[in-house]
Each structure stands twice: as C-alpha cells, then as structure tokens.
C-alpha positions, 0 to 999 in steps of 0.5 A: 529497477523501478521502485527500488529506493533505498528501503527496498535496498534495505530489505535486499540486503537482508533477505537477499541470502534467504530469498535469492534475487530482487526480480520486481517492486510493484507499487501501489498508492493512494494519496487522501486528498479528502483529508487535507482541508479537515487537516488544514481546519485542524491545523487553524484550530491548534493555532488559534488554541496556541494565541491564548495559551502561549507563555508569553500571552497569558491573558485575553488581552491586546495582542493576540493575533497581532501578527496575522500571517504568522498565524496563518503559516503556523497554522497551514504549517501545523495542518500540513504536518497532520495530513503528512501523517497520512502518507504511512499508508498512502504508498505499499510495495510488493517485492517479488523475490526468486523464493517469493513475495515480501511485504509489510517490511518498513519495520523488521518485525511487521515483515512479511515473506510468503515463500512460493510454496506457500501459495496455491498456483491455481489461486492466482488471479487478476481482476478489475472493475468497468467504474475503476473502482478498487476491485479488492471492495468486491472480493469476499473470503473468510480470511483476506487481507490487502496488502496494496493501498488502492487501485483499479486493478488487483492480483490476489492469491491463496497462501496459507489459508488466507487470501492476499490482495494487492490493489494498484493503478499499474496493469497486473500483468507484470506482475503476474508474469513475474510471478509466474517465471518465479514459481517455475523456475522454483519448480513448483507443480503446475505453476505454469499452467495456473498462473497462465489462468490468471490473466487477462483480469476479471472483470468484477460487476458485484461481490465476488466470493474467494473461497 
C-alpha cells in the first residue's frame, strides 16, 4: 500500500482491533522552500557568532575566520538543520480505516479517530480551485480545522460539529471512493448516495461558506 511507512505501520498495529482494516493512506505535502535561504542567513549568523565565542578564541584577535571553509560548512551545516525543522509540518497523512479516519497520530496523545459515525454523509465534498491554489483558503466555518498541509484539491467533512479539511496535490476521488465503500459497508444511513455527491470537485472561485 502506498504511504504505508513504518509510522503507519505503527498506528495499525495499535488501532487495528479497534479500527478493523488499513484501507488507504492519502498524503499531503508541502515543502517551505521560501524559508531556506532565511535559514542558510541564519545558519552564517550563528556561525560567525560561534568565531568570537568559541573557547579556544576568547579574544578578536588574529585567527578567527582562519579556516574559511569550515566556516562556511558549519554554517550551511547549521542553517540546514534549521530548515529540517520545517519538515514536522511539511508531510500529513489521512488514514482511512474500515471504523473511520485517523489523524494527527505521530505522538499517541495528539491522535485522532473520527469513527464513521461521527460524520454527516451529506457533508462530504471535494473541491479545487482554477489557479491551483490551496482550496482549504477559501473555505469558511464557524469551526474547521485542516488536517493536510497543502494542496490543489481538497476533501472536507462534518464530524462532530466541526469541519475537517484535508488538502492535497493527489486528486480526491480515491480518497472519497474509499471513504465512500467504508461508510457503507459500515451501514451507515445514506451513506451512498451522499458521498456519491461528493465528486466531481467543486470548483471554488472566492469564499466559500461551510455551515
């Protein structure tokens, strides 16, 4: 299965008896490019910070800087390390089990299970925008939350009085189909014929209200 690493394996292992089957990982990511030259300007700054504080060069005189390209590798080095940072929010994944969807689950406490009963089949929708833009952007509720990083297309849906969206570059209709086949073969009313509403994806062209 595509996206099953061994994080997702993980959270099968432990939610599998509640959950039942792992039926799909969908991905989303964004990587920060903007950020890596600020990081790398950081990484100089912290660099040359550490040429007059080091212990064995306490004072400004002759001999700091004299070894120019380990400078500048401890410093690339250091400002890499900054912008890796980044990437805790950079890749999210949607589980989709037989019982329901699973997210946040990187640490145990911050997991989260919304069971198919939970969600209101009608709510169910897939939407995009012409510019490619991230779609979740446009949508507005009194409550919403995303759960993917960012994308071109999105799947959002009610659960719990609050409006889940995840945003992706992949098209949505795996993903809907999939949850689609879970709600009904977990007979859930009309669960059907809502989802089947769900695609093809909107196409949003300004703000759009959820509630």
């Amino acid at each position: 299965m595509h996206g099953r690493n061994w994080l997702v394996r993980r959270v099968e292992r432990r939610l599998g008896p509640e959950l039942g089957r792992l039926r799909y990982v969908a991905s989303s990511r964004k990587i920060f490019w903007k950020v890596l030259l600020p990081c790398l300007v950081v990484g100089f700054v912290f660099g040359t910070v550490a040429e007059f504080i080091s212990p064995i060069r306490s004072t400004r005189e002759a001999g700091h800087f004299n070894d120019p390209a380990f400078f500048a590798l401890t410093s690339i080095l250091t400002g890499l390390l900054l912008w890796t940072m980044t990437f805790l929010g950079s890749f999210r994944k949607l589980l989709v089990f037989d019982a329901g969807v699973v997210a946040k689950y990187s640490q145990k406490h911050t997991t989260l299970v919304l069971r198919w009963n939970d969600v209101v089949p009608g709510s169910i929708k897939a939407v995009t925008t012409i510019d490619g833009t991230d779609p979740d952007h446009r949508l507005v509720a009194r409550s919403k939350v995303s759960l993917g990083a960012e994308g071109q297309f999105a799947v959002v849906f009610q659960a719990r009085g609050t409006f889940w969206v995840f945003a992706s570059n992949n098209h949505p209709a795996p993903l809907v189909l999939v949850i689609q086949g879970a709600m009904q073969d977990a007979g859930i009313p009309d669960a059907a014929r809502a989802a089947a509403g769900a695609l093809p994806a909107v196409v949003l062209t300004g703000q759009t209200a959820l509630d």
